[in-house]
C-alpha positions in Angstrom: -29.3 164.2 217.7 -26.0 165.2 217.3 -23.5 162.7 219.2 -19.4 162.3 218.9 -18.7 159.7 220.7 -20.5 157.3 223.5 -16.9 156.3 224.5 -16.6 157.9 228.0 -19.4 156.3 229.7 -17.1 152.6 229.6 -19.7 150.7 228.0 -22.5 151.7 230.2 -25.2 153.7 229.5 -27.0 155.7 231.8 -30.9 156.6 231.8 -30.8 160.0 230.1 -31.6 161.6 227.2 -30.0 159.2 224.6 -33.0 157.0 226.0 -35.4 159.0 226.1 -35.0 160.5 222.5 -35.5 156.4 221.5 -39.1 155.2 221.4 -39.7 151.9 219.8 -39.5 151.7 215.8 -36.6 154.2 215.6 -33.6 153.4 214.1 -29.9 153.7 215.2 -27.6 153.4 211.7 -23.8 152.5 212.7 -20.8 151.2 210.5 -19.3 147.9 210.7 -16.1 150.0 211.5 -17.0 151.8 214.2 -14.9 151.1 217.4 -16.1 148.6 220.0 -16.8 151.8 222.5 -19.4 153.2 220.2 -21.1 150.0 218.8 -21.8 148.4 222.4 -23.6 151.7 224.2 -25.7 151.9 221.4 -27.0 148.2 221.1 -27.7 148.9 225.1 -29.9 151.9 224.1 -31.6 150.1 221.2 -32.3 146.9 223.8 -33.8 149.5 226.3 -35.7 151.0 224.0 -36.9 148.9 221.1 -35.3 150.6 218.8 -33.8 149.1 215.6 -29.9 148.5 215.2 -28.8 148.2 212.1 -25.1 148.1 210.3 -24.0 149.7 206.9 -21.4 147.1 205.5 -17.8 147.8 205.1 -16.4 146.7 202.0 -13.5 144.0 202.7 -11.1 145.7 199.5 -11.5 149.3 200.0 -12.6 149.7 203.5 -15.1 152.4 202.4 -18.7 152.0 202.8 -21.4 151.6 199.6 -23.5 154.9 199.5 -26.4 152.6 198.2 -26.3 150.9 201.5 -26.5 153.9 203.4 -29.4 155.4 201.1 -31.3 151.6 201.4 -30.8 151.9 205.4 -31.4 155.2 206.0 -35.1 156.0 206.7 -38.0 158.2 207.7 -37.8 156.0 211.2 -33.5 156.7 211.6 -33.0 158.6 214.7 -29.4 158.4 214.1 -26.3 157.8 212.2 -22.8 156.8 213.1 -19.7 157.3 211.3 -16.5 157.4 211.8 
């Protein structure tokens, strides 16, 4: 699943295929820096569906994002992955 950006649905939504591609156990994998618009949609999709949320850390000096994280966070159960 390829995705850009949830930001045109305003913070809802709908019952579609982003849903239906979740089943409980998978795993959505966002940054702590993505933008509100993208964090919020997805949370409503892991809620709906029981998948997992989880957040790669940003680090407070560089603002880049430890590799190791992603690599410790990234599973065989991650559906998808969010950066931006």
């Amino acid at each position: 699943l390829v995705a850009t950006s949830l930001s045109h649905t305003c913070g809802k939504v709908p019952s579609n295929a982003r849903e239906l591609y979740f089943q409980e156990g998978d795993e959505i994998v966002i940054t702590e820096a993505e933008h509100h618009s993208n964090i919020v949609p997805w949370q409503m999709v892991a809620e709906r569906t029981g998948a997992v949320f989880k957040y790669v850390p940003a680090c407070s000096i560089t603002g880049g994002f430890d590799l190791d994280a992603f690599k410790e966070l990234i599973g065989p159960n991650t559906k998808f992955v969010s950066v931006q």
